[in-house]
N, C-alpha and C positions, 0 to 999 in steps of 0.2 A: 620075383624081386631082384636076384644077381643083375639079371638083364638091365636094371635102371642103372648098375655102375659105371657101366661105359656107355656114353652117348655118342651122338654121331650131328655132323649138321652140314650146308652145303658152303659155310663164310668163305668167302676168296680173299685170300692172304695175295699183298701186294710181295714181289720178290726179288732183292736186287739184283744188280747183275752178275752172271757169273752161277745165281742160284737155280735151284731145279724149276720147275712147271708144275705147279697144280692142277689137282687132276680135279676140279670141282665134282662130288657127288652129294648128294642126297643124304644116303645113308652110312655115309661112311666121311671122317671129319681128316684124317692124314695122310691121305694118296697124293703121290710126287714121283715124278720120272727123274732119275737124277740128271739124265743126260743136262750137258749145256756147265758142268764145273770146266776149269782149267787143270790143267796139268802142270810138274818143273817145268816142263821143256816146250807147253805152249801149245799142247794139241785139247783136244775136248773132248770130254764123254761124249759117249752118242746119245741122242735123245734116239728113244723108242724101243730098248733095251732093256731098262734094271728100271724096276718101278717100285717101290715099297708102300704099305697102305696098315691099315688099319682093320680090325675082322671084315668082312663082307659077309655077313648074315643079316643084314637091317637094307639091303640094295632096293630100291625103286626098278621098276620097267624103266625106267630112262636111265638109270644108273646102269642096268645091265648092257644096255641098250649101246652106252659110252667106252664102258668095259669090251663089247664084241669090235669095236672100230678102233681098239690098239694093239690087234694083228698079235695078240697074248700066244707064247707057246704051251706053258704053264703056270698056273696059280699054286704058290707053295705055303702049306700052311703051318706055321709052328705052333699055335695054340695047342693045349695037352688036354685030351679027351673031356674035362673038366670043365674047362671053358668052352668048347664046342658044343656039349648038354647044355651049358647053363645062356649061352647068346647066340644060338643057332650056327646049321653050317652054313658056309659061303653060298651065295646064291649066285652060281657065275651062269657067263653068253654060253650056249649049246655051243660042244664042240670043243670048248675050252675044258680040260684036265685039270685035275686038282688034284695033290700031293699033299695027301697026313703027314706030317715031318716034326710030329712033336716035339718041343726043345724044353725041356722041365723049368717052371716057373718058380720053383721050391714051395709051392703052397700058396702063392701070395692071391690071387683070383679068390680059392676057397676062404681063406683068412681075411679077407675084404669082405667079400658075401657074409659071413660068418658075425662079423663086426655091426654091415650094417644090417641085418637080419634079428639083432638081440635086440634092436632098438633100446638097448640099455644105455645113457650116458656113460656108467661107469664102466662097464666092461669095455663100450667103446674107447674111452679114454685110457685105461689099461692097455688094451690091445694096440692102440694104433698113437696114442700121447707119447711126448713125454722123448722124443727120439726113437717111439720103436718102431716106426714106419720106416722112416732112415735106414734104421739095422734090418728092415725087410728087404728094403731093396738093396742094400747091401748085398746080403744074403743072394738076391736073384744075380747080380752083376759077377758076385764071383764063382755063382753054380756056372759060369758058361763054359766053363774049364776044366768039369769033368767031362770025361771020355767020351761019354752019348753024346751029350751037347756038342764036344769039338766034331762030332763024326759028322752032326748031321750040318753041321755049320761048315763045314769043308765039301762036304755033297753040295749042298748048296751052292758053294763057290767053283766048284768044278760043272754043273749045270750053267751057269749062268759065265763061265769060258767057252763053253758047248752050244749056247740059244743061239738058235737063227731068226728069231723072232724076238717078242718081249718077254721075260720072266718076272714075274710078281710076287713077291714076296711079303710075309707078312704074320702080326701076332695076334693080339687081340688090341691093344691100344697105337698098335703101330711104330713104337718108341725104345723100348728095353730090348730083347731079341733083336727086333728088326732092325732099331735103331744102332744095336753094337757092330751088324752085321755090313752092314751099310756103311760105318765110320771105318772098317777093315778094308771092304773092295774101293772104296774110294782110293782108300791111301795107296794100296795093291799096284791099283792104274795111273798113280803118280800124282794125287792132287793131294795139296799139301795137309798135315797134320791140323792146322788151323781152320780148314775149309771144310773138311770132314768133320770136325769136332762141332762148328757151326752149323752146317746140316743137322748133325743127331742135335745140338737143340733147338733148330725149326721147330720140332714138335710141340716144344711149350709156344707157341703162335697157331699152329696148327689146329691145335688140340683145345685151344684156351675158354671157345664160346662153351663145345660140348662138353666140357668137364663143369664149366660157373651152371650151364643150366640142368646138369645131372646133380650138381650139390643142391641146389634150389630145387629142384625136386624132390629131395632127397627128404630135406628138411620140411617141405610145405607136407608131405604126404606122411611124416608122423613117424620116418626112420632115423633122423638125423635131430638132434637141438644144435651139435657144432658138424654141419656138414666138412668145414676147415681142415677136419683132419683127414681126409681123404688126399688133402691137396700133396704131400710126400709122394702120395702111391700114384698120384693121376699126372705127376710132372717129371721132366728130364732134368740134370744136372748135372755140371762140370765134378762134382764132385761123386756121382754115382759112376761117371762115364771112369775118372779115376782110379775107381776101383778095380775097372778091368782092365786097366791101361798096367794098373801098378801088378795085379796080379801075371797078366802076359810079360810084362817085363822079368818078374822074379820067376816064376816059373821057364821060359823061352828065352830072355834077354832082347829079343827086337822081332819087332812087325815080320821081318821076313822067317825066321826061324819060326815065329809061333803058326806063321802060314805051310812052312811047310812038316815040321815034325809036331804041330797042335794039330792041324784041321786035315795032315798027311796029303796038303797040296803042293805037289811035285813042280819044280824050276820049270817044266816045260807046258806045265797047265795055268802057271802064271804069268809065260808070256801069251799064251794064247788067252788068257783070259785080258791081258791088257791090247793084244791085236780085237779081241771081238768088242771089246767095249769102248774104242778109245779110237777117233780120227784123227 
């Protein structure tokens, strides 16, 4: 049953210019290479480098098939053992590496399952009405800033200073984690605050068919009467992203200090990381 929370589908999002490339799959609804944003000073992400997605446990033969023809070094995966049980592991191309890299979700995966599994109106609308989805992913936006999460979020950014190839990264919805993670090395390599923040909400475009037909599911199969309130925990927002913009400020004071004494990525791993990603 967990498994119907997150759907996947293969719609091709149109994407203007300056925006990433779609990576159309099957089974998998938010793959995008970022290359192709601008920078202050007018150079370009590389395309074929930094790829962010969505779980990859639902992949097609041809999905995998699209996956082994972008020369991947590594697949990294933040989902926590919980969500990996409950929507399968990545099904990557032979050859391609995958990385357990858990980043703690605070519960929200189980707490979602949990909700739609009672099939009870009421306790759904207890659990999830009423603003308390909001305060969930609240809650997840400002776990990213204890100590595990900065480590493995800095590994991460220090890997992908290091890829000679593509690195792929990724959560279970492709959005929160990946999406924070992504609004950081953007800005890192010089693209503005504004273009980053657009990017992390692509995802509500991204994500829009497989969430409306995973509530519809939801609802016709006798787990949901207001599948609606999923819509908090299934979407991105200016005001969830907020949340960890205002926490790395108060904690860090700015972008670059939280990169180097949050995520302990060193001034020389961040010019390297703007030489490997940035023409």
């Amino acid at each position: 049953m967990a498994a119907i929370a997150i759907g996947a589908c293969g719609t091709t999002i149109a994407h203007a210019q300056g925006a990433p490339t779609q990576i159309v799959l099957q089974g998998a609804a938010n793959v995008r290479d970022l290359g192709g944003y601008q920078t202050y000073d007018g150079a370009t992400v590389k395309s074929g480098k930094i790829i962010r997605s969505d779980a990859l446990g639902k992949l097609t033969a041809a999905d995998v098939q699209k996956l082994g023809s972008l020369n991947l070094q590594q697949v990294i995966d933040f989902r926590t053992p919980a969500e990996v049980q409950g929507l399968g592991a990545d099904v990557l191309p032979s050859g391609v590496p995958g990385v357990a890299r858990a980043i703690d979700d605070t519960g929200m995966f189980l707490k979602m399952s949990q909700a739609i599994g009672s099939k009870d109106p009421e306790v759904q609308q207890q659990m999830l009405g009423n603003g308390a989805a909001e305060q969930i992913m609240a809650g997840v936006y400002k776990s990213f800033f204890s100590a595990d999460s900065m480590a493995k979020f800095g590994q991460t950014v220090k890997d992908l200073a290091a890829t000679k190839k593509a690195t792929l990264f990724h959560c279970t919805a492709g959005k929160d984690r990946t999406g924070w993670l992504s609004y950081v090395v953007l800005q890192a390599v010089g693209v503005p605050e504004a273009v980053a923040r657009q990017d992390y909400l692509l995802s509500n475009q991204y994500r829009a068919a497989a969430d409306a037909a995973t509530r519809q599911q939801l609802q016709q199969a006798g787990y949901m009467q207001n599948p609606d309130l999923l819509i908090p925990l299934q979407t991105v927002s200016d005001q969830y992203l907020d949340v960890a913009v205002q926490q790395m400020q108060s904690q860090f004071g700015d972008l670059g200090k939280y990169l180097t004494k949050g995520l302990g990525v060193d001034p020389a791993t961040v010019l390297q990381l703007r030489k490997n990603l940035v023409s």
